[in-house]
N, C-alpha and C positions, 0 to 999 in steps of 0.2 A: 460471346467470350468476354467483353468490358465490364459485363455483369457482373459475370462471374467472379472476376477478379476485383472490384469494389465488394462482393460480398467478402471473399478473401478477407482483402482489407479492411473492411471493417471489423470481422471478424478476431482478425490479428491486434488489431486493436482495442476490443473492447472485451474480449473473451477474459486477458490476463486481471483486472482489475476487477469484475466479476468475482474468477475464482478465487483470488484470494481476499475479498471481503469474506466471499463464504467459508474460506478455510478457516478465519477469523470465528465466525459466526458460530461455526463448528467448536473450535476452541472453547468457545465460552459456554458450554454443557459442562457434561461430566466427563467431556476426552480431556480437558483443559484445568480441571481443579488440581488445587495445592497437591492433593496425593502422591497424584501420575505422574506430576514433573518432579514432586522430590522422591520418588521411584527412579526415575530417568537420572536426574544428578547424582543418586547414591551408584548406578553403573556408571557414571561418567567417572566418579571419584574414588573407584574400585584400585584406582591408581596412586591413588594417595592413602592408602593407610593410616596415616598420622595425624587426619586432620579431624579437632573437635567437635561433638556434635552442635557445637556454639557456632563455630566456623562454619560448617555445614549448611545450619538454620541462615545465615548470615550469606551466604553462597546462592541459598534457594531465592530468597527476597531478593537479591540484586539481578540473579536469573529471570527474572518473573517481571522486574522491571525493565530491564535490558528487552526483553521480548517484547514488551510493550511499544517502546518507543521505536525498535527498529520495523515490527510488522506494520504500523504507524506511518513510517518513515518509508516503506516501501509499497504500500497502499498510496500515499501521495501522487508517488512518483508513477505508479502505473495510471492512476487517475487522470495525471497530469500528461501520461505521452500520450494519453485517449483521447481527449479533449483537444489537445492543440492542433488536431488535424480536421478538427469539426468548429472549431472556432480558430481559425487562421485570422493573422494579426492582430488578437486581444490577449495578448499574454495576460492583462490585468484578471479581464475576467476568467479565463483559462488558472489560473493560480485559484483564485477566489470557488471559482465552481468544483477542483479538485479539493479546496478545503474541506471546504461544503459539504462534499459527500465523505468525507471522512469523516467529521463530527456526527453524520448521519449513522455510519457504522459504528462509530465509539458509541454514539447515544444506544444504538439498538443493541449493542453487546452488553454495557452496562446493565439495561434491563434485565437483555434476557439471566443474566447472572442474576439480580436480586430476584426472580422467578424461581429461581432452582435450588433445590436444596442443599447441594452440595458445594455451592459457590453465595458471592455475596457482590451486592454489584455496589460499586465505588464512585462518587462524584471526583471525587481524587485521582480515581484512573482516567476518567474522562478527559480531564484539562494531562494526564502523563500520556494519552495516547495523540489528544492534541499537540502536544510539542512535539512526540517522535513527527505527525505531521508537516510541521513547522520545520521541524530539521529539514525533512524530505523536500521540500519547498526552497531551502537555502543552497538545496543539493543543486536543482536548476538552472541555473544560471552556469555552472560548472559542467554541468554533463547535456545539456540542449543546447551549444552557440549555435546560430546558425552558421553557414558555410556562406561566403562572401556572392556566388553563383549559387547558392541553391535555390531551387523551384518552389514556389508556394506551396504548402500542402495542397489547397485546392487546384491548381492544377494536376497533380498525381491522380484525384477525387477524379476529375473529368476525364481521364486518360487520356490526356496528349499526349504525344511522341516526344514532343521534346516542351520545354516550359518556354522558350524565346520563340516557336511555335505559335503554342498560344497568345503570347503578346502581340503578337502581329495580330491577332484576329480582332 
């Protein structure tokens, strides 16, 4: 049964940051070109009548960047809650290794876009999906304190009963 429930947990944890690298990955074909999302913005903006195709063009580009930096920004953060339960007490490198593999997705997205015809891949998006990362990192500190009594992750790992349990051992 301890098994099972570490496979859980790892699971629970490593499953989210996976899939949205790939939903990422996905994106950057032809689900993800200019077309599709100025298709998508022209229904979002079926509400505004009024607005010029200047404004529009100006809407998509900030859209497109906006996307960038928060899918970015939440790839960090999934990175970062995966890690810190397999690297307990190195926040430093825990921070470091969720970058890491972010720049590893931005790198392999950029490619595969300059591959594709329908897209062009960007060193510019690269360092724009590096900051949404960077944000995602400043996020940290604000959404992970720990709790004054909370248990190491590695004791959760070992399945103790209780974490002051474990210390005694």
């Amino acid at each position: 049964m301890r098994h099972q429930w570490t496979y859980i947990r790892f699971l629970s944890h490593w499953w989210p940051p996976v899939a949205w690298g790939l939903a990422i990955l996905a994106f950057s074909g032809h689900l993800g070109a200019s077309s599709n999302t100025l298709a998508l913005l022209h229904h979002l903006l079926d509400l505004f009548p009024s607005l010029s195709p200047e404004a529009i063009a100006s809407l998509h580009v900030a859209m497109r960047k906006v996307g960038h930096l928060t899918a970015y920004a939440i790839l960090y953060l999934l990175w970062y809650r995966a890690l810190r339960f397999h690297l307990p007490g190195r926040p430093w490198l825990t921070c470091l290794a969720a970058f890491g593999l972010c720049a590893l997705i931005a790198s392999l997205d950029e490619s595969r876009q300059a591959l594709s015809q329908v897209r062009h891949g960007s060193v510019s998006d690269v360092w724009l999906d590096l900051t949404g990362a960077a944000l995602g990192a400043f996020l940290v500190p604000g959404l992970w304190r720990p709790a004054k009594n909370s248990p190491p992750p590695a004791a959760w790992d070992r399945g103790e009963k209780s974490w002051q349990e474990g210390r005694r051992h």
